[in-house]
C-alpha positions in Angstrom: 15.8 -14.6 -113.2 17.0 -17.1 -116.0 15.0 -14.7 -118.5 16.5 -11.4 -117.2 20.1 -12.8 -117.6 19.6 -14.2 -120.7 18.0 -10.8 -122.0 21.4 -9.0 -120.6 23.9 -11.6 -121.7 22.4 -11.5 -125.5 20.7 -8.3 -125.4 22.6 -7.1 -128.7 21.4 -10.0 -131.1 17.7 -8.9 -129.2 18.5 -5.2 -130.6 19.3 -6.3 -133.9 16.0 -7.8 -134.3 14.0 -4.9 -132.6 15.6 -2.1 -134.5 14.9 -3.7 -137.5 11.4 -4.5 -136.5 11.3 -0.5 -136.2 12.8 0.8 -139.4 9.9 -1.7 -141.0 7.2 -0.7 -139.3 8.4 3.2 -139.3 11.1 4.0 -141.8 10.9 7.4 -142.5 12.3 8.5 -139.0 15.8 7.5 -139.9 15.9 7.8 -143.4 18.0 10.7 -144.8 16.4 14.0 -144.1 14.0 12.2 -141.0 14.1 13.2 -137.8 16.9 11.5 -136.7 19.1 13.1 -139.4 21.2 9.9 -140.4 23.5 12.4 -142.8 24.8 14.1 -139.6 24.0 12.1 -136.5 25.4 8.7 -138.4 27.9 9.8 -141.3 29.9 12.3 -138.6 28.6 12.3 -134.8 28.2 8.2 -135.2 31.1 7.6 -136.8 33.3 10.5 -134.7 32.0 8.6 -131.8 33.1 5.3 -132.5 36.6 6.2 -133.0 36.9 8.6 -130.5 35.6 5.8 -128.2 38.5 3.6 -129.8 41.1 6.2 -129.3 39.8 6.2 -125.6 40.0 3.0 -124.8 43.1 1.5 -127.2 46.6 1.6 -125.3 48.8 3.8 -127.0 51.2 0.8 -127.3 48.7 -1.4 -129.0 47.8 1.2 -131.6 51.7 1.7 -132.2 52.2 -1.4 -132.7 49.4 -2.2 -134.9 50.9 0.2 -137.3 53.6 -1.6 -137.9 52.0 -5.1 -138.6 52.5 -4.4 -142.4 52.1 -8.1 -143.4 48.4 -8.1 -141.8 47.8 -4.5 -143.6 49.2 -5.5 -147.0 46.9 -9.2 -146.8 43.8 -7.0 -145.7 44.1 -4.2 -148.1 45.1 -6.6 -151.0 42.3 -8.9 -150.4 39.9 -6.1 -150.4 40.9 -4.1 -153.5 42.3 -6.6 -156.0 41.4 -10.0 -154.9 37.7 -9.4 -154.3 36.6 -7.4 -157.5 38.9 -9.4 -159.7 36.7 -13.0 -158.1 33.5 -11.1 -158.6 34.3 -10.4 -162.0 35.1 -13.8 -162.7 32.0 -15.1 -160.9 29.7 -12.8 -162.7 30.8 -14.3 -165.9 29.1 -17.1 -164.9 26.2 -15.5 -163.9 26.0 -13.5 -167.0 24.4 -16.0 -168.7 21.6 -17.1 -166.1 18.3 -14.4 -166.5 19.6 -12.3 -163.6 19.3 -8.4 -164.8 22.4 -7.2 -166.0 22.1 -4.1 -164.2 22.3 -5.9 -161.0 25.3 -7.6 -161.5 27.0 -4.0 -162.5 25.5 -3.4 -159.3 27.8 -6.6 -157.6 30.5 -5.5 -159.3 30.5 -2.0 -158.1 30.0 -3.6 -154.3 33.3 -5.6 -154.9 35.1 -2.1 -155.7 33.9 -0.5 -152.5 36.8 0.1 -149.8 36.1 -0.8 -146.1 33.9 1.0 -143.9 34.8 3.2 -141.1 32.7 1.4 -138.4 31.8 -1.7 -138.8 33.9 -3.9 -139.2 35.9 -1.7 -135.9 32.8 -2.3 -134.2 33.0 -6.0 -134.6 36.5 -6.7 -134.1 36.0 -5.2 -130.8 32.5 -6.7 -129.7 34.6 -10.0 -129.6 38.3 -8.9 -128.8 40.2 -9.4 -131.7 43.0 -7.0 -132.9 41.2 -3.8 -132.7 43.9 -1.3 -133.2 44.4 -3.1 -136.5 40.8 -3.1 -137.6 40.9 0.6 -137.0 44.6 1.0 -139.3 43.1 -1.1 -142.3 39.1 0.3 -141.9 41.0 4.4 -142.0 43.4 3.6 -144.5 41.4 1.8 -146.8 38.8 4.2 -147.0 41.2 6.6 -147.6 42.7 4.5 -150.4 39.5 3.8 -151.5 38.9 7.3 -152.8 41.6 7.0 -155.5 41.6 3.0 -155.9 37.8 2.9 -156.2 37.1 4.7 -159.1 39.9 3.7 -161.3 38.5 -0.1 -160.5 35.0 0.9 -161.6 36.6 2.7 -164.7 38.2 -0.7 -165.4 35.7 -2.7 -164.8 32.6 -1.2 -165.9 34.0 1.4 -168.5 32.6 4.5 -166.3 34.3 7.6 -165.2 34.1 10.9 -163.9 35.4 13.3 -161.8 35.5 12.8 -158.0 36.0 15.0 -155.2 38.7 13.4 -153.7 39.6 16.9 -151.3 35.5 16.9 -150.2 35.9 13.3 -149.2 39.4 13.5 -147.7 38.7 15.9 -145.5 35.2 14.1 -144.1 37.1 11.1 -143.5 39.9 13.1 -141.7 37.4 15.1 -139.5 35.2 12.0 -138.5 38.6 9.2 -138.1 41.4 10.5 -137.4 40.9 13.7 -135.4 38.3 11.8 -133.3 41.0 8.9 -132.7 44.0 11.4 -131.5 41.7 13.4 -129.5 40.5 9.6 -127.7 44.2 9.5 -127.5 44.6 12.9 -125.6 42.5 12.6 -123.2 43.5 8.8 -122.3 46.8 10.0 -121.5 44.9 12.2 -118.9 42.7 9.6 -117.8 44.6 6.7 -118.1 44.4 5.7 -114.2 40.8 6.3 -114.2 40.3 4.5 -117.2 42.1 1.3 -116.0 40.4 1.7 -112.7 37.2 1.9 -113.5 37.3 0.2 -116.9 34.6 2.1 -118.3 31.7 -0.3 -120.7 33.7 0.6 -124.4 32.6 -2.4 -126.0 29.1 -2.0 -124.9 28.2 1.9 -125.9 30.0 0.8 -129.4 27.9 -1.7 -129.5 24.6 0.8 -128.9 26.4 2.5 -131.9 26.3 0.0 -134.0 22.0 -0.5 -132.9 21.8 2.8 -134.3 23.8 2.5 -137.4 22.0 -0.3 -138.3 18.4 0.5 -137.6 19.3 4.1 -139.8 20.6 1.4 -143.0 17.5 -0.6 -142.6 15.4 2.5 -142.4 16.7 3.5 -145.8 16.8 0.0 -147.7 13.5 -0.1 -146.4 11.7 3.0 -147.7 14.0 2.7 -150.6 11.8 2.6 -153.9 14.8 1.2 -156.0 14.3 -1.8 -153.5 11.1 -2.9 -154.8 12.1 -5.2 -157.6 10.7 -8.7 -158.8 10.5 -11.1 -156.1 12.5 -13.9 -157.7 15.6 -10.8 -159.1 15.8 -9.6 -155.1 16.3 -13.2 -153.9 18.6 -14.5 -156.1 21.0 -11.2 -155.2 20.5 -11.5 -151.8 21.3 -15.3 -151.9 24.4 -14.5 -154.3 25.9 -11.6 -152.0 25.1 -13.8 -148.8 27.0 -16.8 -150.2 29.9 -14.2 -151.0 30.3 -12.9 -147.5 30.1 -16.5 -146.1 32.6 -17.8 -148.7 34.8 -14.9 -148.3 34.8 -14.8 -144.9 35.5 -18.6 -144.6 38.7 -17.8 -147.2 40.5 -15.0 -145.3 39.7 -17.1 -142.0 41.3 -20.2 -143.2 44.3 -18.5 -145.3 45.0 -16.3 -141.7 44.7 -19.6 -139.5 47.2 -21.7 -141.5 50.3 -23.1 -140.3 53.1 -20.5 -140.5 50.7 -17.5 -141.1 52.4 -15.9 -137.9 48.8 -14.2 -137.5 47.2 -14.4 -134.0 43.5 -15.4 -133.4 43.0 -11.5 -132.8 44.8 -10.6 -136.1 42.4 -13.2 -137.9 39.4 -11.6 -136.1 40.2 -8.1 -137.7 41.1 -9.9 -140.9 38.1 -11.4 -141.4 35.7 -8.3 -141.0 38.2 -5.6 -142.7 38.7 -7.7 -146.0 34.9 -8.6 -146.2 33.2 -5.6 -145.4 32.3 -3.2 -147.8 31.3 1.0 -147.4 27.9 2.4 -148.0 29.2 5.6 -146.5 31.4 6.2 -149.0 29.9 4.0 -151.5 26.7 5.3 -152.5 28.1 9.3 -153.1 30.8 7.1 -155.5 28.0 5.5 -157.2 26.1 9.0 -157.5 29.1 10.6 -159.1 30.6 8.2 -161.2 27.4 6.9 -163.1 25.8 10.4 -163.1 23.1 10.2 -165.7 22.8 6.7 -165.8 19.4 5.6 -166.5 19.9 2.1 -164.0 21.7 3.9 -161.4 18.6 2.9 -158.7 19.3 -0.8 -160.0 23.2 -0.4 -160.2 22.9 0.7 -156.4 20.5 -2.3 -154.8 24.0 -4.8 -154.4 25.3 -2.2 -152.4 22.3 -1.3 -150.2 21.7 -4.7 -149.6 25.1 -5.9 -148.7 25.7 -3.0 -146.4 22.9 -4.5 -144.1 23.3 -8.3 -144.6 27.3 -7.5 -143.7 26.7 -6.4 -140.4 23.8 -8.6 -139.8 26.0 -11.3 -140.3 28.9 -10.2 -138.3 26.6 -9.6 -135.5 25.3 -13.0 -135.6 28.8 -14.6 -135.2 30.3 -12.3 -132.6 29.3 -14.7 -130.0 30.9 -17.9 -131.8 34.1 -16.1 -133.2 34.3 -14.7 -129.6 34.1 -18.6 -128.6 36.4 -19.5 -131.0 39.1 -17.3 -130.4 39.1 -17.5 -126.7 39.7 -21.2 -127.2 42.4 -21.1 -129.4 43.8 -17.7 -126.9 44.6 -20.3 -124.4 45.5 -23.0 -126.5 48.5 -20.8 -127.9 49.1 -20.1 -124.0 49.3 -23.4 -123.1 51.6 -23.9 -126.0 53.7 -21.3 -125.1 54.7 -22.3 -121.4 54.9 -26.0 -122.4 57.4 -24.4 -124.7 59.6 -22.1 -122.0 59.1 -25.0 -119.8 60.8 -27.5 -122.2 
């Protein structure tokens, strides 16, 4: 009995590891043009189901508000397209003169210009209750951004450019994000009693989402020729990009959990994963276009395909302590508060 609960109470962390057993031992089912057909079932039906399921479950309310929480919105998107490929290209400096290929640190660099992704970090934010309807704002808008913002960085950072077709992606992002969200929307206004009544498992089928979207990215870093490199070059990256999510993640958590931030534990939660994630989604048809006819593109791309991965790896392993975490301090800002009104 203890082993059955345990298996239900941590039975995402248990998928993790299973689907990525899977796209080992079998990758060519959901790599692109597989049998599972990751270009449509992940890049629209995936990602049109996770924010229709948002739209569905969000309060109306909560997602209005959340739109107006410009200081969280302005820290996110700031963090994400100027702080993070300006510390990169510092760091890399460094690393420029250690015997790492210099085609793989392009390949960091272009990571550090990538906008947020449409799912992940939502998916996240609401496996532990943070601020979801802000994760959703930030993840929309900074892919959107990210179509115009993204290119100019790499222009400016890596002296490439070339035309990109901002209407193709514009509308993609528009048919799988927002229409998916207002027609959630829609239909909650229908539903709403049910909804509250029943309190359908959200969090949990966003969560089987999110099993699928990462057994698909495996599936592809894993059949991946460009992937096989040295030993001794693909450790050193994967150390260097885990050491940036962890140190980046620890920087927006402490600078949105200072004293006077005004953020809540839930804002920090949506913080974290929207200023440190990064989109393959978007990212690898950027890469593909702007360095067209580059001999190292396959090198200039392993950064990206690896931090995709590692990102939500990561963030799945701490949804149980952030979860912890901002519970705790949840009720200590309760307790607060009364002692406060009481006073």
């Amino acid at each position: 009995m203890g082993l059955l609960t345990t298996i239900r109470k941590e039975w995402f962390i248990i998928g993790i590891v299973l689907v990525i057993l899977l796209a080992k031992l079998e990758p060519s089912i959901g790599v692109k043009g597989g049998p599972l057909k990751p270009e449509v079932t992940i890049a629209y039906v995936a990602v049109s189901l996770i924010f229709f399921n948002s739209g569905l479950s969000l309060k109306t309310e909560e997602l209005t508000s959340a739109l107006l929480h410009f200081r969280l919105h302005l820290f996110v998107q700031s963090f994400t397209l100027i702080f993070f490929p300006l510390a990169v290209w510092l760091l890399l400096k460094l690393l420029a003169l250690t015997a790492i290929d210099q085609w793989l640190l392009r390949g960091l660099q272009t990571v550090s210009c990538m906008p947020p992704p449409v799912s992940s970090a939502v998916i996240l934010t609401k496996a532990v209750g943070g601020n979801e309807a802000a994760a959703i704002f930030n993840s929309a808008f900074g892919s959107f951004l990210g179509i115009i913002v993204t290119p100019l960085l790499l222009l400016l950072f890596l002296g490439s450019s070339s035309s990109v077709p901002f209407s193709s992606i514009f509308s993609q992002l528009f048919m799988t994000v927002v229409v998916p969200l207002i027609l959630g929307q829609v239909c909650r206004s229908f539903a709403r009693e049910f909804l509250e009544r029943r309190k359908p498992p959200f969090g949990t089928v966003s969560s089987a989402v999110l099993l699928m979207i990462i057994y698909t990215t495996f599936c592809d870093t894993f059949s991946n020729p460009n992937i096989e490199l040295g030993p001794i070059s693909l450790l050193l990256v994967v150390l260097i990009i885990f050491s940036i999510q962890v140190s980046f993640m620890l920087l927006t958590f402490v600078l949105s959990t200072r004293a006077g931030s005004g953020f809540s534990p839930a804002d920090t939660v949506a913080m974290v994963f929207c200023s440190t994630h990064k989109s393959l989604t978007l990212g690898i048809p950027m890469l593909k276009i702007v360095f067209e006819g580059y001999e190292h593109l396959s090198l200039i791309s392993v950064p990206l395909l690896i931090y995709h991965p590692s990102q939500i790896l990561l963030g799945s392993i701490l949804v149980p302590t952030i979860r912890s975490w901002m519970t705790t301090r949840q009720k200590v800002r309760a307790l607060t508060h009364a002692r406060t009104r009481m006073c």
